[in-house]
FIMAR-567042 format. One record per residue: x, y, z of N, C-alpha, C in turn; residue number from 1. Coordinates in nm, 3 decimals. Each point is the difference from the previous one (the first is absolute). Layout:
# residues N
+---------+---------+---------+---------+---------+---------+---------+---------+---------+-----+
|    n.px |    n.py |    n.pz |   ca.px |   ca.py |   ca.pz |    c.px |    c.py |    c.pz | seq |
+---------+---------+---------+---------+---------+---------+---------+---------+---------+-----+
|       X |       Y |       Z |       X |       Y |       Z |       X |       Y |       Z | NUM |
...
+---------+---------+---------+---------+---------+---------+---------+---------+---------+-----+
END
This chain:
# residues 79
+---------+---------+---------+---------+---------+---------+---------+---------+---------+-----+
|    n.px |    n.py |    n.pz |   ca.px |   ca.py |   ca.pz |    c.px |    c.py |    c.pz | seq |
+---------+---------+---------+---------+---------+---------+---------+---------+---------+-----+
|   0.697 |   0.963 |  -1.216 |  -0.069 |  -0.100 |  -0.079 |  -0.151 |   0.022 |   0.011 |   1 |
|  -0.037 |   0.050 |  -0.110 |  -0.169 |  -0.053 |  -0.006 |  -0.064 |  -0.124 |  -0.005 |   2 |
|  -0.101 |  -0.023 |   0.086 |  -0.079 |  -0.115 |  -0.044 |  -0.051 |  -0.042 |  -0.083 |   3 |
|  -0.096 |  -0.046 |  -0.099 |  -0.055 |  -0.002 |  -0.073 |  -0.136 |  -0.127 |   0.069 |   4 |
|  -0.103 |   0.074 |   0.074 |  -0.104 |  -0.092 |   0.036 |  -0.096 |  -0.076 |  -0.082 |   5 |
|  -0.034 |  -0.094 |   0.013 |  -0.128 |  -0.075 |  -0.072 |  -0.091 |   0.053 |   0.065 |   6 |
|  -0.125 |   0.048 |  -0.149 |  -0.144 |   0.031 |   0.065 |  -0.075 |  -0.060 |   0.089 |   7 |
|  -0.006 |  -0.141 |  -0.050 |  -0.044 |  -0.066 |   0.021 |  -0.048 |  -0.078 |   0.137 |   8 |
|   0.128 |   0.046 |   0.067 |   0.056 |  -0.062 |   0.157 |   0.023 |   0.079 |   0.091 |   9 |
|  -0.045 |   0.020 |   0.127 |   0.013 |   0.102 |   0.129 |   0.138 |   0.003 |  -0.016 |  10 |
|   0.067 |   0.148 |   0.043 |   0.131 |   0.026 |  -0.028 |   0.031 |  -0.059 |   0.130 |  11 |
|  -0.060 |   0.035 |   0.104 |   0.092 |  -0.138 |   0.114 |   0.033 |  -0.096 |  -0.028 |  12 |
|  -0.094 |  -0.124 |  -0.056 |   0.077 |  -0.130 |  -0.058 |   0.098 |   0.054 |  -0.080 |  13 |
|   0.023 |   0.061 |  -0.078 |   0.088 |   0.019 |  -0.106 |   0.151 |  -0.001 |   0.079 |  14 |
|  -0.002 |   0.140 |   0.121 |   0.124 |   0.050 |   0.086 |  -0.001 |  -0.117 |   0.086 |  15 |
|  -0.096 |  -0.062 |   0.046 |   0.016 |  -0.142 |   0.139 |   0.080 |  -0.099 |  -0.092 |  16 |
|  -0.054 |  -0.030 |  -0.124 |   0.085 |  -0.105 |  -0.081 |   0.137 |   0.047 |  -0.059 |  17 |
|   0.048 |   0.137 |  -0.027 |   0.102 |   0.017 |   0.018 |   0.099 |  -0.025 |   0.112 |  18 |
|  -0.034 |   0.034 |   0.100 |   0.035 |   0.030 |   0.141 |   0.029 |  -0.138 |   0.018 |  19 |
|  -0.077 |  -0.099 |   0.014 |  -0.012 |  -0.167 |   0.004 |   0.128 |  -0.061 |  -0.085 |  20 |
|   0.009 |   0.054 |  -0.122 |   0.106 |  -0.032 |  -0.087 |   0.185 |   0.047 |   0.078 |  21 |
|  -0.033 |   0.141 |   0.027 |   0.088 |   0.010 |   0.067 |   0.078 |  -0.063 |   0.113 |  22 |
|  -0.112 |  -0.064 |   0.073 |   0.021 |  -0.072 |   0.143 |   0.063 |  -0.133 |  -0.055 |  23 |
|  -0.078 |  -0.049 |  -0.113 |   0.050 |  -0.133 |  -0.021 |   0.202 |  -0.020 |  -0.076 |  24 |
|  -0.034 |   0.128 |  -0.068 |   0.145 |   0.008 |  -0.041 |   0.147 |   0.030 |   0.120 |  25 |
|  -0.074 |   0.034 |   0.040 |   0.084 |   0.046 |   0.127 |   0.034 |   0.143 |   0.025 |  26 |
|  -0.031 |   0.092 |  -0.134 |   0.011 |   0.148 |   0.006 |  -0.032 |   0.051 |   0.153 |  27 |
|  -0.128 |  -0.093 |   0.080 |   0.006 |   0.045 |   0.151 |   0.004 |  -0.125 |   0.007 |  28 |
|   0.143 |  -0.003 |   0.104 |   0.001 |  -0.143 |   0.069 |  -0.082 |  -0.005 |   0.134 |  29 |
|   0.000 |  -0.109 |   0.054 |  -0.065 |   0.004 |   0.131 |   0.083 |   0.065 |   0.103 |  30 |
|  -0.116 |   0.085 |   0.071 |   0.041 |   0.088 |   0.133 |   0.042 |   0.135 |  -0.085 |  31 |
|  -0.029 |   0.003 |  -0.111 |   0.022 |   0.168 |  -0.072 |  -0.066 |   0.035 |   0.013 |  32 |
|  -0.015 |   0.167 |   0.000 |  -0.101 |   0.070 |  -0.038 |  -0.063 |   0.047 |  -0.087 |  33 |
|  -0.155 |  -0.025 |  -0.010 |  -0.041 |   0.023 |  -0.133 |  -0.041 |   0.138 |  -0.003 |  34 |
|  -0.040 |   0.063 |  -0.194 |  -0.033 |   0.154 |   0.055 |  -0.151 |   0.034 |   0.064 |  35 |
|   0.000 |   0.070 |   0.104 |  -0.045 |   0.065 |   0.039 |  -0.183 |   0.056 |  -0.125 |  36 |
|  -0.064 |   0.026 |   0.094 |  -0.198 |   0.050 |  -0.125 |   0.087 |   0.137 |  -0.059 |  37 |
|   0.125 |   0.053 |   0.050 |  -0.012 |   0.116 |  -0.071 |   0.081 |  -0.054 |  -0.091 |  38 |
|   0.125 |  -0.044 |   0.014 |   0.085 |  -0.038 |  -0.132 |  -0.052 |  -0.066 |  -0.064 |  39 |
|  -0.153 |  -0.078 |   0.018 |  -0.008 |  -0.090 |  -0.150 |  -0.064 |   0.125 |  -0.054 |  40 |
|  -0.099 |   0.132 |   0.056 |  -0.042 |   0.104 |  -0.046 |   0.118 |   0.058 |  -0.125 |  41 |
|   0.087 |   0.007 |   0.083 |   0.121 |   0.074 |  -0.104 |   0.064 |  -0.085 |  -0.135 |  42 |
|  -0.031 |  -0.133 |   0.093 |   0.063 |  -0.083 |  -0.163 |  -0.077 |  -0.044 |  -0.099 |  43 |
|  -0.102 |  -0.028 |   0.037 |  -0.119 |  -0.016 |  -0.096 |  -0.185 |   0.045 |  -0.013 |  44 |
|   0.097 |   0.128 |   0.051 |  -0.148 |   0.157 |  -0.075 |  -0.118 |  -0.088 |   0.035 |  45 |
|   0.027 |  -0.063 |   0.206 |  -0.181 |  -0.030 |  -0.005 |  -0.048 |   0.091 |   0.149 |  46 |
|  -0.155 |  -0.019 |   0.021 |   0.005 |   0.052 |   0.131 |   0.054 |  -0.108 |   0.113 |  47 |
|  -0.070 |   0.101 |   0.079 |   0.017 |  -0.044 |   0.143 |  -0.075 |  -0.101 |   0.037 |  48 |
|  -0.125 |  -0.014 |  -0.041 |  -0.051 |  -0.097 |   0.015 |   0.022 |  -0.098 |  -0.046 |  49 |
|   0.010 |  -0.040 |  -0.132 |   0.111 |  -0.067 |  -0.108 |   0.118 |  -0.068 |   0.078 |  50 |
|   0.061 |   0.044 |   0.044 |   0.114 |  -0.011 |   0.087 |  -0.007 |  -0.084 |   0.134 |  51 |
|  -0.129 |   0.030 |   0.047 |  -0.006 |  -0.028 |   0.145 |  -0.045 |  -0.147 |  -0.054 |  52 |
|  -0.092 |  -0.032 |  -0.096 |  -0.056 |  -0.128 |  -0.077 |   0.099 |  -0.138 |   0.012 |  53 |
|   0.124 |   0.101 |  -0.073 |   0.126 |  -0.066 |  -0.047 |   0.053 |  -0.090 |   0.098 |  54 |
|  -0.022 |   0.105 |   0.128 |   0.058 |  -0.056 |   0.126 |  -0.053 |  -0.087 |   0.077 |  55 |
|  -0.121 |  -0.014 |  -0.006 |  -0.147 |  -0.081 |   0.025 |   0.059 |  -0.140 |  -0.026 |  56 |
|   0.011 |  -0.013 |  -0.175 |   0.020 |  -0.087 |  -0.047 |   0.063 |  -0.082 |   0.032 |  57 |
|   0.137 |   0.052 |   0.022 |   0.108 |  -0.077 |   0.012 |   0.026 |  -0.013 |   0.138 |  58 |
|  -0.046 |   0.027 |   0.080 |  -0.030 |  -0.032 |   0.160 |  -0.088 |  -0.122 |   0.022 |  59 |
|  -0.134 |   0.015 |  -0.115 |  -0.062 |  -0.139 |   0.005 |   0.071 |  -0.101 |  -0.057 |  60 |
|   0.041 |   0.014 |  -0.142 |   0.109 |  -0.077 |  -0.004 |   0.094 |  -0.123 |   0.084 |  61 |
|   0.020 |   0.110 |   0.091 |   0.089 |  -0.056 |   0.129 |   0.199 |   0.039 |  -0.076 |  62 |
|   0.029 |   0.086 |  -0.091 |   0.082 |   0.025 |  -0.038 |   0.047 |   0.120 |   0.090 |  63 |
|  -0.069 |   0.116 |   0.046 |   0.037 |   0.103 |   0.066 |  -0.052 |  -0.034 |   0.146 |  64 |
|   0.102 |   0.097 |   0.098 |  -0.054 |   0.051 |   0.128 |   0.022 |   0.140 |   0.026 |  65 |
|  -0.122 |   0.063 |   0.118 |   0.050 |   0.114 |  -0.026 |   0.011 |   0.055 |   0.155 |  66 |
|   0.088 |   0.063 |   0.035 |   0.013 |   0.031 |   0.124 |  -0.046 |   0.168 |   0.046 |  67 |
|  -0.066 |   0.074 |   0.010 |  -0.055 |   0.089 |   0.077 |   0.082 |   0.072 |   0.020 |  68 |
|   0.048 |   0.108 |  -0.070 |   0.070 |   0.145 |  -0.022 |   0.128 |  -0.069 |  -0.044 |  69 |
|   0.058 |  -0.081 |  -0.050 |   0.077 |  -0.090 |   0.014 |   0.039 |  -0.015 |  -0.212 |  70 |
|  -0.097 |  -0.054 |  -0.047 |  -0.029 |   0.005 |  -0.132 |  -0.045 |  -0.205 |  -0.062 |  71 |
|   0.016 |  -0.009 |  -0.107 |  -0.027 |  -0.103 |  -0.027 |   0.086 |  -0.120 |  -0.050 |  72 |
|   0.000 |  -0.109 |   0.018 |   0.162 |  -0.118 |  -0.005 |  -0.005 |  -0.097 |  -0.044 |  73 |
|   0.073 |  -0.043 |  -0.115 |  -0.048 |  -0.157 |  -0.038 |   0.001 |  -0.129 |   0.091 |  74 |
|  -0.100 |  -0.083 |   0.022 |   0.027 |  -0.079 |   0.114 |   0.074 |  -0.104 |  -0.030 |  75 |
|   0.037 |  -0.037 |   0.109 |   0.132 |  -0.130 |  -0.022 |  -0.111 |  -0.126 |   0.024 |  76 |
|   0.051 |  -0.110 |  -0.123 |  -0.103 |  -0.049 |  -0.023 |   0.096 |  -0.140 |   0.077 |  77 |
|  -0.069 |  -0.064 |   0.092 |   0.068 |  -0.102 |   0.084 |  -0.019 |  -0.182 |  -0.070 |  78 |
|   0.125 |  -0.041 |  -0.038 |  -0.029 |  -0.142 |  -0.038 |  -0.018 |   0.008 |  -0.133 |  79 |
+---------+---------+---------+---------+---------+---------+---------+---------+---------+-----+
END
């Protein structure tokens, strides 16, 4: 699947608000794993830096955690 990005808007928001969508649908339930700076590289043709943004995001969020060689997990949201 190709993306199709808006000019207009940093392609991180674009992949974080996908990603966000995903979490909420349940595509990643809580305690899954989400992909990885390289697989969003592979799924949606961005860099690395791009990627690492993504992950930023959704860590501030408070939607992701990420554990240290380990990878990254939707958090279980309590109550």
């Amino acid at each position: 699947m190709v993306y199709e990005f808006e000019d207009d808007r940093p392609r991180w928001e674009q992949v974080a608000e996908i990603m966000r969508a995903r979490i909420a649908d349940g595509t990643y339930p809580p305690g899954s794993r989400v992909p990885s700076v390289l697989q969003l590289q592979a799924e949606f043709g961005i860099s690395t830096s791009t990627g690492q943004k993504v992950h930023r995001a959704l860590r501030a969020d408070g939607l992701i955690r990420t554990q240290s060689g380990m990878g990254s997990y939707v958090r279980r949201m309590d109550g």
